[in-house]
N, C-alpha and C positions, 0 to 999 in steps of 0.2 A: 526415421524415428528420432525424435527430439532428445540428448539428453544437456547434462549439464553437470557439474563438480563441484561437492560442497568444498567446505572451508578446511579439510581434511585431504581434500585432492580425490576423493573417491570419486567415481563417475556412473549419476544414476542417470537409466532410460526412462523417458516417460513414454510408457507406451499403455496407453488406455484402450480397452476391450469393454465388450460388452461385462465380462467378470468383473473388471477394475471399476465400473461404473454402478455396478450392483453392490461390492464391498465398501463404496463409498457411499452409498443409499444405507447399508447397513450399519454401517460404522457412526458415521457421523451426520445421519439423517439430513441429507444432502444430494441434490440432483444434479449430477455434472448438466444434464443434458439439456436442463432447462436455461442455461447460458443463452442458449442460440433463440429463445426466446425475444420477441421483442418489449416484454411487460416485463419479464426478470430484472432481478438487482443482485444475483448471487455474483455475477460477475463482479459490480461495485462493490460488494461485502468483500470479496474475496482480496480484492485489490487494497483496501481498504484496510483490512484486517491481517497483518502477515502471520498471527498467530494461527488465524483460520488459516489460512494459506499452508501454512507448515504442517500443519494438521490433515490437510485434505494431500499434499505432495505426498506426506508422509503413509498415507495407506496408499495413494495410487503407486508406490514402490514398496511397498510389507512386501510381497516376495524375497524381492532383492533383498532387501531389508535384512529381514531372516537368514538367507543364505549366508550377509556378512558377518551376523550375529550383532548388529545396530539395532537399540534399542528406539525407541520414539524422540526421550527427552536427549540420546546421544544426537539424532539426526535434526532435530532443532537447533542444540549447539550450534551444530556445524553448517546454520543458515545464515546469514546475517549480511548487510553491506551488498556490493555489486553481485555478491554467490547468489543471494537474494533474487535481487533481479534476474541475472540469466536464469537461475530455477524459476522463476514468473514466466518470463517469455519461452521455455521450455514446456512449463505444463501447456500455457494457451496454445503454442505449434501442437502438442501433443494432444491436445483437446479438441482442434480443429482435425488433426488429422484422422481421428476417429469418424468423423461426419462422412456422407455419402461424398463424392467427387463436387458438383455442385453446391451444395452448403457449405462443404469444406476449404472453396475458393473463395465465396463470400467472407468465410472467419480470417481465412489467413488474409484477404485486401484491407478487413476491417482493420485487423492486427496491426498493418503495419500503417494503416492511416491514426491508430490511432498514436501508436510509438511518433508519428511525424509529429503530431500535436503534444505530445509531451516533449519533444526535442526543439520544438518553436517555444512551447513555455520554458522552458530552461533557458534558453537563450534569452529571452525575453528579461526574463527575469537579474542573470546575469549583466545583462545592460543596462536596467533599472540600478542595480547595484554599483556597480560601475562608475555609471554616470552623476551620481550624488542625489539621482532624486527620489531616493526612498532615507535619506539622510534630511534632504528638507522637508517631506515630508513628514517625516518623526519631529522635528524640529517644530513646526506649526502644529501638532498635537502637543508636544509640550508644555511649549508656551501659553496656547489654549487654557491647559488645565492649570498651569500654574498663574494665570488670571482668573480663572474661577474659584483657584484656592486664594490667592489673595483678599477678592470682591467676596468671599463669604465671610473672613476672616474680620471684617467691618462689623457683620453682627453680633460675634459671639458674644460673652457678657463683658464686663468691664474686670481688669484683675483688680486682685484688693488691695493691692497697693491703692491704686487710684478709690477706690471705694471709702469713704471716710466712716469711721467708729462711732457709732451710735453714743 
């Protein structure tokens, strides 16, 4: 079972059942299950949007929840930065792990192919950074514009100073 520790140190399970996948269809008109879709985008949304994400974490633990007496907007709070993430990659293990044996190996290889591709983009990027060439890069957009703002500045009217008094 997957869990993870908000930013309070508490430690929730994600363990999704067919219940959890029902209370999330009721709650927030949402289908865990169509993830594993190939035409879906809830996965994208979900990544995408961490408020939905907090939201949909957030009832897939209301038991727990309740027992601690955490409220919703307390367990929001208490999301945020790398807690963030590992409660991401907790619900997805805990999301795959709901699936049959076979789907369930497909999500988790997908899973961690696709963390490889975020860790090659981060890298990526870091070395772009680094290396100064998103510095020249910004640099020749500048410049760009600040020739465009020049060369328009040729048209505007004349000031009145230079305009002579009728």
């Amino acid at each position: 079972m997957a869990v993870f520790k908000d930013s309070q140190g508490r430690e929730w399970a994600v363990d999704i059942s067919v219940d959890t996948v029902k209370r999330v269809r009721t709650v927030l008109d949402l289908d865990l299950l169509s993830i594993a879709d190939k035409e879906s985008d809830v996965l994208e949304k979900l990544l995408d949007d961490p408020v939905m994400l907090c939201n949909v974490l957030f009832v897939v633990v209301q038991p727990q929840a309740e027992k601690l007496g955490v409220g919703d907007e307390d367990f929001g709070r208490s999301l945020f930065g790398d807690v963030l993430d590992d409660a991401t990659k907790a619900f997805l293990m805990g999301l795959a792990d709901f699936f049959p044996r076979r789907r369930r190996e497909l999500l988790k290889a997908a899973l961690v192919k696709v963390d490889e591709v975020v860790n090659r983009l981060s890298d990526l990027a870091e070395k772009r950074l680094a290396s100064g060439e998103l510095d020249r890069e910004l640099e020749k957009v500048v410049e760009s514009a600040l020739a465009k703002f020049g060369s328009s500045s040729t048209s505007s009217p004349a000031s009145s100073e230079s305009t002579p008094a009728p």
